[in-house]
N, C-alpha and C positions, 0 to 999 in steps of 0.2 A: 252254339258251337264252341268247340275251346282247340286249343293249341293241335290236342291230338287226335282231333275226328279232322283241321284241319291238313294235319299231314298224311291221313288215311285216305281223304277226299282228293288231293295230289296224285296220291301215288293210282289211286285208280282214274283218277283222271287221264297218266298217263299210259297206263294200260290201255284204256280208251282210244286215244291218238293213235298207239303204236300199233294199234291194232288195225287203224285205219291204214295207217302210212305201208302197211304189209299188205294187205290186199287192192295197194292203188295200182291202175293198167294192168293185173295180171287175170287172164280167162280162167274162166272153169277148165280146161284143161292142164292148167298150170298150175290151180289152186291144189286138186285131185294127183296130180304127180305123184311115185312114189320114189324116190331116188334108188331105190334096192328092194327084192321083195322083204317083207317084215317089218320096212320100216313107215315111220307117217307120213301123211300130206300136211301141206298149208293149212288145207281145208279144215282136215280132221283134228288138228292143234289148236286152231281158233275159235272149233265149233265147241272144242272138248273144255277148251280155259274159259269160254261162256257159260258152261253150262254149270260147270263144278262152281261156279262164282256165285251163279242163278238157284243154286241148288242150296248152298249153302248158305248165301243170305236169306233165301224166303224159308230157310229152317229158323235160323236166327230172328228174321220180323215174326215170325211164325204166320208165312201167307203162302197162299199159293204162289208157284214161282214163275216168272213171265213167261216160258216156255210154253205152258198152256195156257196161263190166264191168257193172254197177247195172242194166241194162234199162231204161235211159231211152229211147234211141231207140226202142224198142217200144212204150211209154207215150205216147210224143210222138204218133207215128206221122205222120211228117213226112217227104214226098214225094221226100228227101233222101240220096242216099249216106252211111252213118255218119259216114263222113270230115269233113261239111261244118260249116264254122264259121261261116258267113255273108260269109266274106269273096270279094267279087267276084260276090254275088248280083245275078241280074235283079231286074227290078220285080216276074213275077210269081211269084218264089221268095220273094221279101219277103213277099208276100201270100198267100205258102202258109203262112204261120204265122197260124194261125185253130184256132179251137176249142180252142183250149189257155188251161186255169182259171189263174189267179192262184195254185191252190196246188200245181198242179203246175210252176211256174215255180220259186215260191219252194221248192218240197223237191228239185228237180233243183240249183239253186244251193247248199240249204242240204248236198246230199250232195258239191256239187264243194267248197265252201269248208270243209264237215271236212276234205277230204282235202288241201285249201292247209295246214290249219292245223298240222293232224298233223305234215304233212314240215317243216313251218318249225318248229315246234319239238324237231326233233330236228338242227337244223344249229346251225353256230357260225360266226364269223365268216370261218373261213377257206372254208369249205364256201362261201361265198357270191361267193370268186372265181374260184371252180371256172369256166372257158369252157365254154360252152353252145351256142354257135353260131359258128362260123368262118366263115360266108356272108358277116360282115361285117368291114370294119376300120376300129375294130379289132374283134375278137369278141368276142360280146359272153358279159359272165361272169351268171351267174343272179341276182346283185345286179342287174346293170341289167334283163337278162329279170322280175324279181320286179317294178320300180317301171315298167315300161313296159305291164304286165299293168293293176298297178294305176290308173296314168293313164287307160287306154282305158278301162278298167271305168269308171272316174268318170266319164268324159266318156258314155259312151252311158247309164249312171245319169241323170246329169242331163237328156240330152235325153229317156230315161225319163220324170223330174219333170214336166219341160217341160207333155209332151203329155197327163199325166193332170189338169195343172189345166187345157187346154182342153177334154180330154175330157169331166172328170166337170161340166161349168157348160154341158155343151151341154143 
């Protein structure tokens, strides 16, 4: 490990937690809330910054990604092609994320963020400018795929946060 797989190890470590600390005492009905039509749930935020994480790391290791290898999609059982990350969902695919507990949220993240954690510490610095994507330019090396992962995950965390403290004072 070096300095910067371990400040990447951190920060999803935190993603991890916080991901915990958002779905602690609230029900599936809470989780599934929509505050307005059009907009997301708990649920649907949590399941969605797992899966875009799950997705994009086992493109990265190049492995299958725990979603299926794990039989989470099975567990989920969510109306969903394996494929799908959330990204470009309808309103009522948003809202097909229901009935899914708090602990099934957090041990589906907590089996994607082993397997972040695994592969980040077995790279080294140079391993991190490895090009991962050539779609873009410039293309992008798995240093910036690793902190762009990270970003989203915080950003849908927090509107996560957001809606559990409207949630649980309704």
């Amino acid at each position: 490990m070096t300095a910067s797989t371990d400040i990447l190890i951190d920060a999803f470590g935190r993603i991890r937690d916080g991901l915990r600390r958002t779905v602690r005492d609230l029900d599936e009905a809470q989780l599934s809330t929509r505050i307005e039509q059009g907009s997301n749930s708990i649920a649907w935020l949590l399941w969605h910054l797992s899966r875009v994480q799950d997705d994009h790391l086992a493109d990265a290791m190049g492995t299958e990604q725990v979603w299926t290898a794990g039989g989470w999609a099975r567990r989920f059982a969510l109306p969903f092609p394996d494929d799908a990350t959330g990204y470009g969902q309808s309103d009522e695919e948003v809202a097909a994320v229901r009935n899914v507990s708090g602990a099934l949220l957090a041990d589906y993240h907590d089996a994607v963020s082993g397997a972040t954690i695994g592969y980040l510490e077995g790279l080294t610095d140079d391993d991190l400018d490895r090009i991962v994507d050539r779609n873009w330019n410039p293309p992008v090396t798995l240093a910036v795929r690793l902190v762009s992962v990270i970003s989203d995950d915080l950003q849908h965390l927090g509107q996560a946060g957001f809606l559990r403290g409207i949630v649980s004072r309704r």
